[in-house]
KEVOTI-111308 format. One record per residue (C-alpha): residue number from 1; y, z, x. Coordinates in nm, 2 decimals. Layout:
BEGIN
<rec k="NUM" Y="Y" Z="Z" X="X"/>
...
This chain:
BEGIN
<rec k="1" Y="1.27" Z="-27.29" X="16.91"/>
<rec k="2" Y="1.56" Z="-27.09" X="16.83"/>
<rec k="3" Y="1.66" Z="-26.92" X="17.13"/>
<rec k="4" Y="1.54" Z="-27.23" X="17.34"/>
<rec k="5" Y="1.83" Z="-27.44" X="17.12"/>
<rec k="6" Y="2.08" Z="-27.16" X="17.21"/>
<rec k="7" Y="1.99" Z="-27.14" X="17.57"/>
<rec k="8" Y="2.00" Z="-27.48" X="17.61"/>
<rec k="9" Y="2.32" Z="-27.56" X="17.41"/>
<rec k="10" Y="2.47" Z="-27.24" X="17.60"/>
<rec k="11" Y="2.57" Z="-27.07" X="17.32"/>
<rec k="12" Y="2.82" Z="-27.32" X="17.17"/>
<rec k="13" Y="2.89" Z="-27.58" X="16.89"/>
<rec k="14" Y="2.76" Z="-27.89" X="17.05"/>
<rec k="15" Y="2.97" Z="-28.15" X="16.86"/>
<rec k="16" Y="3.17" Z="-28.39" X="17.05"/>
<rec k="17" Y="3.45" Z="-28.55" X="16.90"/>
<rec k="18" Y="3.62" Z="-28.91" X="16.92"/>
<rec k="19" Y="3.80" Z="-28.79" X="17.25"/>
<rec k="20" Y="3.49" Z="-28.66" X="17.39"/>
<rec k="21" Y="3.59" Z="-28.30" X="17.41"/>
<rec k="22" Y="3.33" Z="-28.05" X="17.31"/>
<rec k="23" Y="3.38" Z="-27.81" X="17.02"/>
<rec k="24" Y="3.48" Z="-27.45" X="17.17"/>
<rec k="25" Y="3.26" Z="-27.29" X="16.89"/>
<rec k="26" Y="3.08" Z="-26.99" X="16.99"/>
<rec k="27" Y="3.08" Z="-26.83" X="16.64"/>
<rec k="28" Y="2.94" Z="-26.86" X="16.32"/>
<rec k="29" Y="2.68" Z="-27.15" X="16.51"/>
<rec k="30" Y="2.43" Z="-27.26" X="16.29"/>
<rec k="31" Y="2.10" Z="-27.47" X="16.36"/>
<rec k="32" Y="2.12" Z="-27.81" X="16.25"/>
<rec k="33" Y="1.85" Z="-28.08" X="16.23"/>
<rec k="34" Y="1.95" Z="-28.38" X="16.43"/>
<rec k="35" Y="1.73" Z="-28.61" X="16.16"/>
<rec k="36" Y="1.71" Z="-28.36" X="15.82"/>
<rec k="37" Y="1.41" Z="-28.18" X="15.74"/>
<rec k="38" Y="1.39" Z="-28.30" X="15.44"/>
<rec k="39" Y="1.43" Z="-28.65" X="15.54"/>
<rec k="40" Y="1.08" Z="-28.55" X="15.76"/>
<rec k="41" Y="1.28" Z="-28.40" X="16.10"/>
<rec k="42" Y="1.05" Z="-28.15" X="16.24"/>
<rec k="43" Y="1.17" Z="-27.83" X="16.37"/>
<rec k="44" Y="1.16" Z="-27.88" X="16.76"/>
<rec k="45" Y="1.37" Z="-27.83" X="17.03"/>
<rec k="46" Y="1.45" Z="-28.19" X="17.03"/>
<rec k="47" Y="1.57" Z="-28.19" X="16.67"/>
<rec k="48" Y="1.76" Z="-27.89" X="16.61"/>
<rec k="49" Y="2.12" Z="-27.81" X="16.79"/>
<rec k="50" Y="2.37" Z="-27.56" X="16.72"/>
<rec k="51" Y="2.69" Z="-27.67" X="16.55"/>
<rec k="52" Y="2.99" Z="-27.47" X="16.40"/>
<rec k="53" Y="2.99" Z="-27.40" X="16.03"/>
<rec k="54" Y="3.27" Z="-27.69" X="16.04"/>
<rec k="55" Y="3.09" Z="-27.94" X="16.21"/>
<rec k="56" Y="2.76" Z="-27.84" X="15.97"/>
<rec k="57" Y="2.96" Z="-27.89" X="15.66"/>
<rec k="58" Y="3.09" Z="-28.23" X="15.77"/>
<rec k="59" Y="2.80" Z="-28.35" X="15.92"/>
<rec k="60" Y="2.62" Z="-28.25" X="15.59"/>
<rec k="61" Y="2.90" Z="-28.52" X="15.38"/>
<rec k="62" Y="2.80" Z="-28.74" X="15.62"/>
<rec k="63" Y="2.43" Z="-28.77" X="15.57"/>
<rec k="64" Y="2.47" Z="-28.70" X="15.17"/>
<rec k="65" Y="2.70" Z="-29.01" X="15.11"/>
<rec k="66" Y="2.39" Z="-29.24" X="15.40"/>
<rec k="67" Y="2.14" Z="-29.08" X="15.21"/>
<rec k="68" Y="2.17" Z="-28.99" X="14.84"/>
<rec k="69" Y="1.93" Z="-28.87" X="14.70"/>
């Protein structure tokens, strides 16, 4: 799955901001789950993407503050 997600995502943070320019990320990329794991997300192709450590982190407030626990 993982190297499917990198190829596919070529390599880059795949976050998209209000202006609709992609992040330029090609460091430090981590694999995220589009719906959590532990909210049931399963760990496909489908569900995972690569996003910067930034756009992790922020995404990560995001879902706390939707979905506490």
């Amino acid at each position: 799955v993982r190297d499917s997600v990198f190829r596919r995502d070529g390599g880059q943070c795949t976050h998209v901001g209000p202006s609709g320019v992609r992040c330029a990320a090609r460091v430090f990329l981590q694999y995220d789950h589009v719906e959590p794991f532990a909210m049931g997300g399963a760990h496909t192709e489908e569900n995972v993407r690569l996003l910067c450590g930034k756009h992790n982190r922020r995404r990560e407030r995001f879902t706390r503050r939707r979905h506490p626990d």
